[in-house]
C-alpha positions as CSV (number, residue, x, y, z in Angstrom):
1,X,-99.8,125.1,-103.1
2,X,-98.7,121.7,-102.1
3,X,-95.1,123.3,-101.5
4,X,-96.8,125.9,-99.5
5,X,-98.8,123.7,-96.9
6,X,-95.7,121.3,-96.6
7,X,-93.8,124.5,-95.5
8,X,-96.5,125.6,-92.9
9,X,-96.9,122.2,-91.8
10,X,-93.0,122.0,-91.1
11,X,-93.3,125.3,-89.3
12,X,-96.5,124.6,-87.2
13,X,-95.0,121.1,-86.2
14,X,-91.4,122.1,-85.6
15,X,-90.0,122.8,-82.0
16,X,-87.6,125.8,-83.1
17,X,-90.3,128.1,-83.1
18,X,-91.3,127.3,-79.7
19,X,-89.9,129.9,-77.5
20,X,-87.0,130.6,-80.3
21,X,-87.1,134.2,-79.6
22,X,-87.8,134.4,-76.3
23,X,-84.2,132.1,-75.7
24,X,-82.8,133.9,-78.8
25,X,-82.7,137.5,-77.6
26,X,-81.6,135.8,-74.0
27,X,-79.3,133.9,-75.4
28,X,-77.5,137.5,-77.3
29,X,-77.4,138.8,-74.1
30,X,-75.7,135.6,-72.1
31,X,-73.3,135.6,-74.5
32,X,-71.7,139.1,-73.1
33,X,-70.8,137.1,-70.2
34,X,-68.4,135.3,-72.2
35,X,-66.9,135.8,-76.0
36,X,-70.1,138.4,-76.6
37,X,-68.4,140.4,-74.4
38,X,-65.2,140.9,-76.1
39,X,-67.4,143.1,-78.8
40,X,-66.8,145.8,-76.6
41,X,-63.2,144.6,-75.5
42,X,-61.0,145.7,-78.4
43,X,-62.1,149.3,-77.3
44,X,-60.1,149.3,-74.5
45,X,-57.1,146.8,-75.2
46,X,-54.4,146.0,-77.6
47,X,-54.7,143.4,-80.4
48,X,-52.1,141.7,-78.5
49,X,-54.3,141.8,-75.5
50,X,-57.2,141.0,-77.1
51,X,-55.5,137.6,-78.5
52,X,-54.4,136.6,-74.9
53,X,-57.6,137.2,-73.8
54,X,-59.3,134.5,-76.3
55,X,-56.2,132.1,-75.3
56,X,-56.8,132.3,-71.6
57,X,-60.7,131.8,-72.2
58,X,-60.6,128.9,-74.4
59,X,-58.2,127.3,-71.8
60,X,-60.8,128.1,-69.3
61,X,-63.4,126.9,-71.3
62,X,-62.0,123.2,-71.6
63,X,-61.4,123.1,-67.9
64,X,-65.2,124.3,-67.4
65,X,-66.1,121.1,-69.3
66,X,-64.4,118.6,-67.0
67,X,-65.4,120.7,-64.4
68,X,-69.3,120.0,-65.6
69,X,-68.5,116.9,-66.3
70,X,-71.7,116.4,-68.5
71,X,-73.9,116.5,-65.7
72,X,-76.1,119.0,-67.2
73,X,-76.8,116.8,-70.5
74,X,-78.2,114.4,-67.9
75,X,-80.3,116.4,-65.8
76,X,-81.6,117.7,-69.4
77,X,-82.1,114.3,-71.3
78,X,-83.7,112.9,-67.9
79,X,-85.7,115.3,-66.6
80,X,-87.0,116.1,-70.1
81,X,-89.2,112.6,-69.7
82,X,-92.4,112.0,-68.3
83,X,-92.0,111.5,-64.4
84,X,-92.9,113.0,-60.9
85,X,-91.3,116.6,-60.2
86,X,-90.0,114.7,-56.5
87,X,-87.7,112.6,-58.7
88,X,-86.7,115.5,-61.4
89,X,-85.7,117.5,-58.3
90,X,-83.6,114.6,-57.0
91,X,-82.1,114.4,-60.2
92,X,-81.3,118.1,-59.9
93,X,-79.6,117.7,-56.2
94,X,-78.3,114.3,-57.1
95,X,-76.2,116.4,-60.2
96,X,-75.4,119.6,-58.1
97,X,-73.4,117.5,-55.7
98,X,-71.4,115.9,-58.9
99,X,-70.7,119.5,-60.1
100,X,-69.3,121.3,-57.1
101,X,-66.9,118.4,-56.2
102,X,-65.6,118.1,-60.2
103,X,-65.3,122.0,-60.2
104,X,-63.1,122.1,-57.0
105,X,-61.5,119.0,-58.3
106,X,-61.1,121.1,-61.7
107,X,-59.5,124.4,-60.0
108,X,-56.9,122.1,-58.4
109,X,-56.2,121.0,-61.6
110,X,-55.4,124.8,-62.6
111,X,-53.5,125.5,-60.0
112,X,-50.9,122.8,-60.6
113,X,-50.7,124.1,-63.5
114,X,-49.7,127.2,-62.5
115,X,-47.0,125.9,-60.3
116,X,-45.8,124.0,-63.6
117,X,-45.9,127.1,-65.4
118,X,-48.1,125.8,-67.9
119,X,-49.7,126.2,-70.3
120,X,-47.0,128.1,-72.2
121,X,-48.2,130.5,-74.0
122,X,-47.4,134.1,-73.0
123,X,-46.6,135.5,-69.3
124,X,-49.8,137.6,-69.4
125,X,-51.4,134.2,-69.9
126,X,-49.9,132.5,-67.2
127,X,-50.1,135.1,-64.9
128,X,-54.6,135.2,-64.9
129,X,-54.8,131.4,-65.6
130,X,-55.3,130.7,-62.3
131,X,-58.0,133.7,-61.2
132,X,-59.6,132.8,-63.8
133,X,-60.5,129.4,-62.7
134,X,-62.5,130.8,-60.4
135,X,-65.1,130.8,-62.7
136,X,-65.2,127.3,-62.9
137,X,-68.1,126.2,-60.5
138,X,-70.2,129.1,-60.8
139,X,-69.9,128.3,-64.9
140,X,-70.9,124.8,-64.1
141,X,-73.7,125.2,-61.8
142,X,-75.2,128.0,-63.7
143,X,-75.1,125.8,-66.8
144,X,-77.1,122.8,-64.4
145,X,-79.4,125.2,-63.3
146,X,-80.0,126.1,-67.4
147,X,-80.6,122.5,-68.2
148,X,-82.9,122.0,-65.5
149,X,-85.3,124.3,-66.6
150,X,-84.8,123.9,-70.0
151,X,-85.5,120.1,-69.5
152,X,-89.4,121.8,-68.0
153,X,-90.0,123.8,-71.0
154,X,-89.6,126.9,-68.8
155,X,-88.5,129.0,-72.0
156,X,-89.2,132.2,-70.7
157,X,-87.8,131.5,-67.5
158,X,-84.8,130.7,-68.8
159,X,-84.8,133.5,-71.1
160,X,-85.5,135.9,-68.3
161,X,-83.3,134.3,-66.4
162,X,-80.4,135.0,-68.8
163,X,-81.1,138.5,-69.5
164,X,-80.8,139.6,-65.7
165,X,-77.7,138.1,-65.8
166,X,-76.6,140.0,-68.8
167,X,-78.2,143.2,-67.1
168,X,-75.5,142.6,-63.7
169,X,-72.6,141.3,-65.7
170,X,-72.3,143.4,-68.8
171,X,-71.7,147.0,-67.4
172,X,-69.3,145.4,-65.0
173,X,-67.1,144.0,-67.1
174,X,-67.0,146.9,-69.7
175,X,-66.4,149.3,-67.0
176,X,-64.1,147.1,-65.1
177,X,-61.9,146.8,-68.8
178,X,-61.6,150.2,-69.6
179,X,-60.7,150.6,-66.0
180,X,-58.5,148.8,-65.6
181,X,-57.8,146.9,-68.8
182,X,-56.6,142.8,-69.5
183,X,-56.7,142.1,-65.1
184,X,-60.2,144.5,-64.9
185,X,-61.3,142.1,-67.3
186,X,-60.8,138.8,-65.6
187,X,-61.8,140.0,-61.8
188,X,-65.4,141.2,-63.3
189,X,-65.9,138.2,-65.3
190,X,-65.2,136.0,-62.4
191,X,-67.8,138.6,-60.1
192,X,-70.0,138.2,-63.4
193,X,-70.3,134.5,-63.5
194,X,-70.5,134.4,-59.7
195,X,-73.8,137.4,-59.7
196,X,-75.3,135.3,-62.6
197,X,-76.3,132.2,-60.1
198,X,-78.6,134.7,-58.4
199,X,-81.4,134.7,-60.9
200,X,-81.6,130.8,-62.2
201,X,-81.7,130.4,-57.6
202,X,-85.2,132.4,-57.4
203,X,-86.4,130.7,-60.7
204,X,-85.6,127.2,-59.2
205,X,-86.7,127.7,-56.0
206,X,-84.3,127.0,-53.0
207,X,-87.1,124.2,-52.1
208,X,-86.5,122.5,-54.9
209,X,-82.0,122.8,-53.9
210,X,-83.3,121.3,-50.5
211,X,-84.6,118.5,-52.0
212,X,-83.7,115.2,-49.2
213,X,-84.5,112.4,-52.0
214,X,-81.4,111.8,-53.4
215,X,-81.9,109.0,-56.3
216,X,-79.5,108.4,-59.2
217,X,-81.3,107.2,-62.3
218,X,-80.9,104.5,-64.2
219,X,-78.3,106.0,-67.2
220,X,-77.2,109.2,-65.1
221,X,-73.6,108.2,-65.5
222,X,-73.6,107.1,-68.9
223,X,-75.0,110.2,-70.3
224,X,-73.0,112.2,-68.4
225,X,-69.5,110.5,-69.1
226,X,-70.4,109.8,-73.3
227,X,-71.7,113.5,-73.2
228,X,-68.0,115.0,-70.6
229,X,-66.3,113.2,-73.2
230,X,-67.6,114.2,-76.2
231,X,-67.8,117.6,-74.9
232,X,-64.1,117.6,-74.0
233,X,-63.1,116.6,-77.5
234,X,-65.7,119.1,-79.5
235,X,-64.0,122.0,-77.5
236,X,-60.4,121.3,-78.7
237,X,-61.7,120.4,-82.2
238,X,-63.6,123.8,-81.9
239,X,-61.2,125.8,-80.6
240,X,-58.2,123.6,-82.5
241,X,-57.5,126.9,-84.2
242,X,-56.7,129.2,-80.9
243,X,-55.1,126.3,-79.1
244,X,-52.8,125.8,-82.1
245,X,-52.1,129.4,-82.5
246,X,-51.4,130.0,-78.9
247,X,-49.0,127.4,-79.1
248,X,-47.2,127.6,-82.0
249,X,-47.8,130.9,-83.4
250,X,-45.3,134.1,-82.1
251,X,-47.0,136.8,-83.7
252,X,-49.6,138.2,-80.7
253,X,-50.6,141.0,-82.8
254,X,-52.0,139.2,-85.7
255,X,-53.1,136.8,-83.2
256,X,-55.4,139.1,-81.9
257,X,-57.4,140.2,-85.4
258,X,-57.8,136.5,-85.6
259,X,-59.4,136.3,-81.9
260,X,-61.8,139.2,-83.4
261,X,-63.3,137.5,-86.1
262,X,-63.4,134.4,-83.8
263,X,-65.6,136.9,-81.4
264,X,-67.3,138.5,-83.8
265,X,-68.7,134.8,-85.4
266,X,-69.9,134.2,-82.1
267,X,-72.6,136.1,-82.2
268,X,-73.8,134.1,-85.0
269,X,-73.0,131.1,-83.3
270,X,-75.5,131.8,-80.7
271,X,-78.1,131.7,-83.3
272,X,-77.7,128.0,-84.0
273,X,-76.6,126.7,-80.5
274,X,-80.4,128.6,-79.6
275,X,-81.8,126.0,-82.0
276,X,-80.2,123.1,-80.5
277,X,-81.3,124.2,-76.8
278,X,-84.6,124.6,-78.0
279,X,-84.9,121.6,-80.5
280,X,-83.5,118.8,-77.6
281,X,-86.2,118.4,-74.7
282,X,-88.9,118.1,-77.8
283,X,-86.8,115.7,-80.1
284,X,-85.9,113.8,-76.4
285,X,-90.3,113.5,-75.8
286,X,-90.9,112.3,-79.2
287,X,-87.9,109.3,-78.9
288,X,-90.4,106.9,-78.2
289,X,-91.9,107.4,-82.3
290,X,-89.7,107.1,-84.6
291,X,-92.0,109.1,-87.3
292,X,-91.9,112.1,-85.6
293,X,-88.5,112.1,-84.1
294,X,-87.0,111.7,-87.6
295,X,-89.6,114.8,-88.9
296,X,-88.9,117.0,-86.2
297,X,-85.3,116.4,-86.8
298,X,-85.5,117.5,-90.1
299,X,-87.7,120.2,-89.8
300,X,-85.7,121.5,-87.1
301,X,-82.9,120.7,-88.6
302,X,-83.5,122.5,-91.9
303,X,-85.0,126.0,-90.7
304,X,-81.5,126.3,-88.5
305,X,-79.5,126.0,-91.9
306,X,-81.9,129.2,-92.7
307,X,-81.2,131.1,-89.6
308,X,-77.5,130.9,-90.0
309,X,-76.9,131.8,-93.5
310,X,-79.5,135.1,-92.3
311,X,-77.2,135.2,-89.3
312,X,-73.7,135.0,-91.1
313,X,-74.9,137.9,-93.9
314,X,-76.0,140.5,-91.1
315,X,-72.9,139.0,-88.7
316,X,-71.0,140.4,-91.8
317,X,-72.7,143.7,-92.3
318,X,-72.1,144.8,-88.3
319,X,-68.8,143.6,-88.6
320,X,-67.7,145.9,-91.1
321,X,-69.5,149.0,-89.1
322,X,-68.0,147.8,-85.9
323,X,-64.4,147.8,-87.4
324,X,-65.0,151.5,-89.4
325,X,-66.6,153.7,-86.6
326,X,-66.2,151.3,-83.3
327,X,-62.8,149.6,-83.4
328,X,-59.0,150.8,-84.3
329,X,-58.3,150.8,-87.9
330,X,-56.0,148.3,-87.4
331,X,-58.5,145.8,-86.8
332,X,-59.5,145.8,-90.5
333,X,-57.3,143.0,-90.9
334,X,-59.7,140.8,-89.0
335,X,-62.1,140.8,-91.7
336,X,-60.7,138.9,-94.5
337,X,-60.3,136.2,-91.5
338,X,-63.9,136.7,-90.5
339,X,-65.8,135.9,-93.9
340,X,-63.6,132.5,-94.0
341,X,-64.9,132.0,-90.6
342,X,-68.5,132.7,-91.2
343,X,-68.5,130.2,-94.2
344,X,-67.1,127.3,-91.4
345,X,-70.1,128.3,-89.2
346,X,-72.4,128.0,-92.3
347,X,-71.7,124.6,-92.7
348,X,-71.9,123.4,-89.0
349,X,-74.9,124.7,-88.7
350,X,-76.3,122.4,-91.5
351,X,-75.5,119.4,-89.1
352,X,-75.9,121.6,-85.7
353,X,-79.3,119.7,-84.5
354,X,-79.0,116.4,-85.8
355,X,-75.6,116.7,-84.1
356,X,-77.3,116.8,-80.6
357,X,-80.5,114.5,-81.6
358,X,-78.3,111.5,-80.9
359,X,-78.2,112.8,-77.4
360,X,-81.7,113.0,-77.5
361,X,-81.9,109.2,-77.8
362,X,-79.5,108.6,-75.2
363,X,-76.9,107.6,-77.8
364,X,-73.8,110.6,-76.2
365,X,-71.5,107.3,-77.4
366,X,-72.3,108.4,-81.2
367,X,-71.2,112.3,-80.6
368,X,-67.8,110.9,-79.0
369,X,-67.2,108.8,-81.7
370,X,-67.6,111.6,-84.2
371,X,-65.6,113.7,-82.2
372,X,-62.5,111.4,-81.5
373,X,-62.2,111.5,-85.3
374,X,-63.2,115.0,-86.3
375,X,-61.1,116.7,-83.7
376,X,-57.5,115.0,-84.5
377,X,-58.1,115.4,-88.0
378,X,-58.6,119.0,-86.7
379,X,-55.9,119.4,-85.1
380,X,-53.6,118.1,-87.0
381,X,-54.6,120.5,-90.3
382,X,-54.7,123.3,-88.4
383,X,-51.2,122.5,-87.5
384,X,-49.9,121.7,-91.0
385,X,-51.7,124.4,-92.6
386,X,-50.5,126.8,-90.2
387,X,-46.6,126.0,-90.8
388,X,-47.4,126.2,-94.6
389,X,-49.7,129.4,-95.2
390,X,-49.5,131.0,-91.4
391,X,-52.8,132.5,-90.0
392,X,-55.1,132.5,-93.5
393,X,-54.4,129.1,-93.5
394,X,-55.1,128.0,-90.1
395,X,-58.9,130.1,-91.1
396,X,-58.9,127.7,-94.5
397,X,-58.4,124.8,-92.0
398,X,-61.9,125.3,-89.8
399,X,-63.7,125.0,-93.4
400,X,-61.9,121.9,-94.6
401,X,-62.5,120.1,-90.9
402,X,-66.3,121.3,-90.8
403,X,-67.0,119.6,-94.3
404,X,-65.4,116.6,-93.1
405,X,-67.5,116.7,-89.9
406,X,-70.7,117.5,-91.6
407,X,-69.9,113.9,-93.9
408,X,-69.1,112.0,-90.8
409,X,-71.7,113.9,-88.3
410,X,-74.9,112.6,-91.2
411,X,-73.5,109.1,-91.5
412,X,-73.2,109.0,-87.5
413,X,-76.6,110.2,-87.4
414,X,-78.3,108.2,-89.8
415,X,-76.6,104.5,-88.0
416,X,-77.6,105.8,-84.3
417,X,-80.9,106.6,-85.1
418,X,-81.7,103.4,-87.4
419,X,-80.5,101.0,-84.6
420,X,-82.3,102.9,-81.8
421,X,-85.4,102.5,-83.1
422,X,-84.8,98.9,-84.8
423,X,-84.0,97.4,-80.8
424,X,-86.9,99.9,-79.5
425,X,-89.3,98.5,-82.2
């Protein structure tokens, strides 16, 4: 019985089960709007395509973090606290500013580029890399608007926010790709992103975007530079495995069953990244007590473990229909990559949210420090293993580097928060 009430008590008190599915089911649907999408993709393009595709995007999606530039882990941490709604809308104006002049700075950057004819990878590549990048401020702003009302608790506008955008984007981009195929693709996703601002704009109010007070808090720049940063080097530790493939690989075809599993564990990755959305504006109101920070960390912490081994078992059960009656038979081959794969997002999820809790405590310097070890180390295996046992071994590499970062990630954790709440105290 005791077991029992310490179970319910964890449950009752934890904030993963506020609005969880509400920002679950959203957050399934956002994710069509970017590697989700690519479930339906392989329907209508060639594994060599398809690998491109997941090239091009994770390129794309490590410009889109400079071009944020962590401003949205601000607005979140910030406007998560206790104070007037005239200065959480300032902070909001104040950060929108920021994004649009990093995103244009951002699409610059791709364009030179794309006179430099980089990055090298195929011609299909380098030919899109630069429409592409038009989703770069309407990625960033979306993802500001997100944080905002995230940072107010507003779960289910959020959620319903989301699923609109799903509504206008998905069909587009499906029918656009078997249009049209790898260019249909990129156009709608651009028109996708672009649509997407509409419904987070009515949510927010455009009283709220005409805000004149135009303060910068006190921390604003930290958290957003520790959090750019960190960001910047979690994507290429995340995506190591593409970017090295891209790179150094020449086989396009097997390639592309490897960018299928990659897709296909996304959907389980939504699970876990819902839990860390939903766990961070609570775990951010409860830094001032260090008794139930440290419990809702856990409790948090330990029911996302659940959810993803749940996630990874029916992740592998829809796989393998998807592949028999969905896909080409000759995507089969993507599944002894994706069960390697799901094991890697098994064990990040065992560190997911007390990952981000250091974020909560305005601590972004901890998660950079983690990441400028985890991601060379990364890297580099992915590298070595990929010259030694080719694409199995660049899948065995994700495992190796997310044991290593769930060592370093609970040691991290453990010295941020002890000497946060030692100074606080």
């Amino acid at each position: 019985m005791l077991i029992v009430e310490r179970i319910r008590d964890a449950y009752e008190s934890s904030p993963i089960r506020r609005g969880f599915i509400d920002l679950l089911s959203a957050s399934f649907a956002i994710q069509f709007l970017g590697f989700g999408t690519l479930l339906l993709i392989p329907r209508f393009v060639s594994p060599e395509e398809l690998g491109d595709l997941k090239v091009l995007q994770s390129w794309i999606n490590l410009f889109a973090i400079a071009a944020g530039f962590g401003f949205n882990t601000a607005v979140l941490k910030l406007c998560a606290e206790e104070r007037p709604d005239a200065d959480r809308q300032s902070i909001l104006v104040r950060a929108l500013g920021y994004t649009l002049v990093a995103s244009a700075v951002m699409f610059l950057f791709a364009w030179v580029l794309s006179l430099l004819d980089l990055p090298r990878s195929t011609d299909r590549v380098q030919s899109w890399l630069l429409v592409y990048a038009l989703v770069l401020p309407f990625d960033a702003v979306t993802n500001l608007f997100a944080a905002y009302l995230q940072a107010l608790k507003r779960i289910r506008d959020l959620a319903r926010a989301q699923l609109i955008v799903k509504a206008q984007a998905v069909l587009v981009i499906v029918f656009a790709t078997w249009r049209f195929g790898f260019g249909g693709f990129v156009v709608a996703t651009v028109v996708g992103y672009a649509i997407g601002l509409l419904p987070f704009v009515v949510r927010i109010g455009t009283e709220t975007l005409r805000s004149r007070r135009s303060t910068t808090p006190e921390g604003f720049w930290s958290l957003s530079t520790f959090s750019w940063l960190a960001n910047a080097v979690n994507t290429l530790g995340r995506h190591a495995d593409i970017y090295v493939l891209g790179l150094f690989y020449h086989n396009p075809r097997d390639l592309g069953y490897y960018a299928l599993a990659k897709i296909v564990v996304s959907g389980a990755n939504v699970v876990t990244s819902t839990a860390q959305r939903i766990a961070l504006p609570y775990l951010s109101a409860a830094s001032s007590d260090e008794r139930r920070f440290r419990k809702l960390a856990i409790s948090a912490q330990w029911q996302t473990a659940v959810l993803a081994i749940a996630a990874a078992v029916v992740v592998h059960a829809a796989a393998l229909l998807l592949i028999r009656y969905f896909y080409a038979e000759d995507y089969a081959t993507a599944i002894r990559y994706l069960d390697i794969l799901l094991l890697r997002y098994v064990l990040w999820s065992t560190f997911a949210v007390v990952g981000v809790a250091t974020i909560a405590i305005g601590r972004s310097e901890y998660n950079l420090a983690g990441a400028s070890i985890a991601t060379p180390l990364s890297l580099l295996l992915t590298w070595w293993m990929l010259r030694s046992n080719g694409t199995i071994g660049v899948a065995y590499a994700q495992v190796i580097s997310a044991a290593a970062t769930f060592v370093l990630t609970a040691g991290l954790y453990r010295l941020a928060v002890g000497r946060y709440f030692r100074r606080s105290g």
